[in-house]
N, C-alpha and C positions, 0 to 999 in steps of 0.2 A: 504494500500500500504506500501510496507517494504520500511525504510528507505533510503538504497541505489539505489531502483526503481529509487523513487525523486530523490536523487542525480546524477543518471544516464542521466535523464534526463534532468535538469537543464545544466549537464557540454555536452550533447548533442548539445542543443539550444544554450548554449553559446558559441560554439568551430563554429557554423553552425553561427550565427549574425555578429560574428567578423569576418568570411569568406565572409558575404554581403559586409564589412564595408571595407574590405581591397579593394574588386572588385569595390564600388561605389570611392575609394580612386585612383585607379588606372586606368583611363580610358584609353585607348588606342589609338594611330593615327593613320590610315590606310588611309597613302595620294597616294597612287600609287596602279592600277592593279598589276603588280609584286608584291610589299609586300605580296598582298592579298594572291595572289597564292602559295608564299610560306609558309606562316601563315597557309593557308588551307590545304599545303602538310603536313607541320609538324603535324597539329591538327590530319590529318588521321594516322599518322604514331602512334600516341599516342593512338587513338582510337585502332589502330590494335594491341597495345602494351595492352592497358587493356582488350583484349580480350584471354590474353594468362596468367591471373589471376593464383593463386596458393593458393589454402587454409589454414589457419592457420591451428596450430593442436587443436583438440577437435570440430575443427569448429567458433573458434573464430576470425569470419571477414578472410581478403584475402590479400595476398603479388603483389604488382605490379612489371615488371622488365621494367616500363616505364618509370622509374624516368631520367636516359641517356639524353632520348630524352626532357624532361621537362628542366632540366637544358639547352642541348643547344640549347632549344629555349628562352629558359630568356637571354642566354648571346648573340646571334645574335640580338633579337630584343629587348631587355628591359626587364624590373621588370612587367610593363605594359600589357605586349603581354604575357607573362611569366605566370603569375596569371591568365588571363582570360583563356590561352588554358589550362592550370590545371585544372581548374574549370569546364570547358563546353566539352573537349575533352576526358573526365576521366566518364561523363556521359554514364552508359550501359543503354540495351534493358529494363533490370527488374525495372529500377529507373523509365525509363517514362512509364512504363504499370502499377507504379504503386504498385508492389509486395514488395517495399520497405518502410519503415515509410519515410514519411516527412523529421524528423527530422536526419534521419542518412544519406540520401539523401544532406539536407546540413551539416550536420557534416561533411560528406567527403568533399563535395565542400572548405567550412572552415578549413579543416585539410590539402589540398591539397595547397588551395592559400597560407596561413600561410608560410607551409614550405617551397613553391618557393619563397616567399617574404624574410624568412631568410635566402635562398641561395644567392637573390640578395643582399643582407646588406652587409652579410660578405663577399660575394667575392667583392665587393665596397671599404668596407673600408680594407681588405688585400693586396688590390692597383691593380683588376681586371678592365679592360674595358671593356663595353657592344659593340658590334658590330662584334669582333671580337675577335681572341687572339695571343697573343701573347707569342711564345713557348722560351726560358722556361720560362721569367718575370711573367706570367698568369699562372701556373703550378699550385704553390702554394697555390695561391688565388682560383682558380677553387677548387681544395682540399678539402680546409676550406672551402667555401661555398657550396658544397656535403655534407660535415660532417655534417654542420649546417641544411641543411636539412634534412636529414635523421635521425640525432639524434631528431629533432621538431616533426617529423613524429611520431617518434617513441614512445616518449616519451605523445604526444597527444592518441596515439591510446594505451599504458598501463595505460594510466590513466583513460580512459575513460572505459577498459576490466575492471580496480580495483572498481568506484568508484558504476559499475552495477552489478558487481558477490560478493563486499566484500572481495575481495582477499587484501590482502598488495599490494603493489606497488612494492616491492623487487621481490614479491613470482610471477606476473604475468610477468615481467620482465623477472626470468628465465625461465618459461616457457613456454610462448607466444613470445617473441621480441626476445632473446637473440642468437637464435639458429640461425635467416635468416637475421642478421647484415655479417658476414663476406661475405654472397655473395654480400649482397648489398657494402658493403666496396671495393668489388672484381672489380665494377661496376666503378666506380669513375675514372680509367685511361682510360676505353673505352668512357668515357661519356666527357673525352677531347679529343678523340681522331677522335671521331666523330665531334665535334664542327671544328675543325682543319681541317677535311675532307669537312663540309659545309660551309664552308664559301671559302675554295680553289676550289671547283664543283660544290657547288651548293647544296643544301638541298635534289635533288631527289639522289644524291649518298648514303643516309643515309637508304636506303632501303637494301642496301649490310650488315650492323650490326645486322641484325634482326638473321642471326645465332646463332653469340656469345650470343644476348639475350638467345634466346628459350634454347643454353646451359645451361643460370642462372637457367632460370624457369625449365627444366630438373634434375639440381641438388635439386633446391629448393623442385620438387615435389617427389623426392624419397626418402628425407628425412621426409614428414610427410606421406608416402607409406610405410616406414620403420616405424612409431610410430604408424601404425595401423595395422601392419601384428604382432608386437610383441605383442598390445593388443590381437588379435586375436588367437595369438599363446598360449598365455599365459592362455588366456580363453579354449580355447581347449585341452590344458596338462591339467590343472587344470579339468575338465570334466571327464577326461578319466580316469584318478586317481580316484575321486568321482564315476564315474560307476562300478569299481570294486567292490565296497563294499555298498551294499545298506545303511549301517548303516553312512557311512560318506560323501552320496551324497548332496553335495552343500556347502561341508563344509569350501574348498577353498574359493570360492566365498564370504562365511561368516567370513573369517579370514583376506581377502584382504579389505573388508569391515571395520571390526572392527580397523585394523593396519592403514586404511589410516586415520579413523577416531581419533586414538589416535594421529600418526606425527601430525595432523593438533591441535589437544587439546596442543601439544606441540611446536606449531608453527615452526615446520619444514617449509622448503621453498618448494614451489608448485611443481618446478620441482621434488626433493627430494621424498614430500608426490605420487607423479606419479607414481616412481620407487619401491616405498616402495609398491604401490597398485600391479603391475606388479608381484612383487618379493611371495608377499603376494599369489597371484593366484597358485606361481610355487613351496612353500617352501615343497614340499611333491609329486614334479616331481619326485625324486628321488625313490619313491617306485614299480616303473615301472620293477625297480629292482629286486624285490623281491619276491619271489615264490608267487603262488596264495594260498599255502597250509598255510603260515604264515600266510598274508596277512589278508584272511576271516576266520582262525580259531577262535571260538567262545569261546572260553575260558582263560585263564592265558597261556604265553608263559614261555616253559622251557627255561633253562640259554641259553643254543645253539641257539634257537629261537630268543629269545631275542639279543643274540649277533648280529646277522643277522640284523632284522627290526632295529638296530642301526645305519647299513651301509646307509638307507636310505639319512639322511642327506650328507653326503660324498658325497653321490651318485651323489644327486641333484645339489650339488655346481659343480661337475664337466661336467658336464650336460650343464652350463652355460658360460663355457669357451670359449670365444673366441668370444661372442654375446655382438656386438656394443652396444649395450645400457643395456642390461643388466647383463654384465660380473658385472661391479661393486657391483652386488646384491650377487656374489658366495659367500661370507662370512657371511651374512647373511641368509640363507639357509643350510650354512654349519654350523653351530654356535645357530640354535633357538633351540638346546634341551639343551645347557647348560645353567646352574643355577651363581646366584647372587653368591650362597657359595660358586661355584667353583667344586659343586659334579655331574653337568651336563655333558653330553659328547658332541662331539668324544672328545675333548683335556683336559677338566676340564680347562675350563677358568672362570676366577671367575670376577667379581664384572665390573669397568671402561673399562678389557681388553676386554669382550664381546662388540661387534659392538653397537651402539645403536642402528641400524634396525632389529638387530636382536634379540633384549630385546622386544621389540616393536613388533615385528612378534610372538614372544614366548610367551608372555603374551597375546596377540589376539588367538593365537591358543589354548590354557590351555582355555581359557573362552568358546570356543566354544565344545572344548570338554567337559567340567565341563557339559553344558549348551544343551547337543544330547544326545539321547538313545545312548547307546553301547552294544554287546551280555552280556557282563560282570556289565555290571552296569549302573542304571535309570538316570537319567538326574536329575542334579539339577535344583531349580526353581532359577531365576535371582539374588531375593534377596540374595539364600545360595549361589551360586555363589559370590556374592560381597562381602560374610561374607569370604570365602576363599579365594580370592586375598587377603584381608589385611590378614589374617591369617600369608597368606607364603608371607608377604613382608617381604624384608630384607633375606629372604632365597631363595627362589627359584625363587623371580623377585626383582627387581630392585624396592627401595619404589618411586622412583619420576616417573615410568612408571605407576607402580601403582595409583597411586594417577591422575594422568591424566586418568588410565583406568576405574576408578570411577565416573570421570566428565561425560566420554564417557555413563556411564552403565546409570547415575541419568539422563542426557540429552537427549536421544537416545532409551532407554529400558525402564525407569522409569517413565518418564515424562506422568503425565494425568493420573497414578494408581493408 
């Protein structure tokens, strides 16, 4: 078992005990049919809220927009009432059939009580009252203990994605948490606003918010609909480019590969290594451009020719204009055929001024072409490959890309030969 397994599991069990320990800590009073009834309305209203889930991107675990209703049921009835309907109302179909481990089953339970137990602290001692609020004295205080929870949440559930994949805690941060924080931040004036509404009507008027929710979960879901249609898309340029020419089919997909593996040799941060893989897929969109008569000619290209298949890169960057998530990669795309000396093109940029994704993308690509049959010329074997990255470092790559693209080759390619 790989180390971080155990570790995954460990901070699993433990985030799941101390959620036993806060619910055996926090017993509840339920002296009247009324309370009941309204404990039971809210607990449904929550159950109906985790039913409208939104998946992380990559698939890591799921975003709730139930948290509103969690909060004002901790501040109408207690810290008490507050944790347990967290705990037992947040319960789905696949936890009791069973299709869930144990342990993440209570993990959630303990990651959920947790965080409502720090909403009540802080909004306690920022000088909040449980029962009711009061508008604006209770503003502030509701605030802070939103923030407190959501950041506890938050921050449980990146440490627990770090401590099972091996990621940093920085690098899971930006790419798993950071993106579905402003909707959740977005939440926090609805979520007094509603408090303010049940305690003036009554808790069954809290059925009237479930709008504005489904708007969150709406945003929240077309934003990771948007991180897999660019996957998608990325993947399918990148194809189409590689089907033109039997000689360089899959060679995207081996370049995006290679590039994300060196960002991470070079500990780039995950969101970053993401873009870089994306980017990686598309650095040769550009040739879509390009006659088919250049393109698959099988021999040495005259100056004229040559000038042409140069526009490629250009091409590509502009191609990318204007694309939410991956505009930022146009300079990289535009930029991976020049050289460390400054003698690459389109602009002859030389050394620091070249992007670093696009040193990184450059040197992924050169190895893989070094490393493929071509009409014009056999395929190195890995190791003459690795003897010509260090050849042309300091000239035509970058030596500290280098030197990470050798960890990559000895790790990845060489490893067990």
């Amino acid at each position: 078992m790989k180390k971080h397994d155990s570790l995954g599991r460990l901070y699993i069990w433990s985030i799941g005990m101390a959620g036993i320990g806060v619910l055996l800590t926090n017993i509840p009073r339920i002296d009247s049919v009324g309370l009941a009834l309204k404990v039971l309305f809210l607990g449904l209203l929550v159950c109906l809220g985790e039913l409208s889930q939104v998946s992380m991107p990559l698939g890591k675990g799921t975003i709730s927009v139930s948290s509103p209703l969690l909060h004002t049921t901790a501040v109408l009835f207690g810290p008490e009432v507050g944790v347990w309907v967290s705990a037992l109302a947040t319960i789905r179909k696949k936890d009791l059939q069973g299709k869930v481990p144990l342990g993440v089953v209570l993990f959630n339970r303990g990651m959920l009580s947790i965080s409502v137990l720090s909403f009540c602290r802080v909004y306690s001692l920022a000088g909040g009252t449980h029962g009711g609020l009061d508008f604006p004295r209770d503003f502030i205080a509701f605030i802070a203990g939103a923030l407190a929870y959501t950041l506890s949440n938050a921050v449980m559930v990146a440490l627990g994605i770090s401590v099972q994949s091996g990621m940093s805690l920085p690098g899971v941060w930006g790419m798993y948490i950071r993106w579905g924080l402003p909707n959740m931040l977005a939440l926090f004036p609805l979520g007094f606003l509603m408090v303010m509404v049940a305690q003036q009507g009554g808790p069954w008027l809290l059925v009237l918010f479930f709008i504005p929710l489904m708007v969150t979960k709406y945003s929240l879901e077309k934003y990771t609909e948007m991180r897999e249609v660019y996957q998608e898309l990325a993947g399918a340029l990148s194809s189409a480019i590689d089907f033109r020419d039997s000689y360089t089919r899959g060679h995207s997909e081996r370049v995006a590969e290679y590039a994300s593996l060196l960002a991470k040799e070079l500990r780039l941060p995950e969101d970053q290594i993401e873009i870089i893989r994306y980017v990686g897929l598309l650095h040769d969109v550009g040739k879509v451009g390009i006659r088919d008569k250049i393109m698959k000619k099988p021999g040495a290209y005259t100056y004229e020719e040559y000038q042409e298949m140069k526009r490629h890169a250009a091409l590509g960057a502009d191609m990318l204009e204007g694309m939410r998530l991956l505009g930022r990669g146009q300079d990289w795309i535009r930029y991976h055929h020049e050289r460390w000396d400054g003698k690459g093109f389109p602009d002859g940029l030389k050394g620091e001024d070249i992007p670093l994704e696009a040193r990184i993308i450059a040197c992924a690509d050169s190895f893989d072409a070094m490393t493929t049959d071509r009409p014009y010329k056999n395929k190195m074997s890995v190791p003459e490959a690795r003897e010509e990255l260090i050849r042309c470092s300091g000239t035509q790559f970058d030596p500290r890309i280098v030197q990470a693209m050798l960890k990559v080759i000895d790790k990845h390619l060489l490893a067990g030969k």
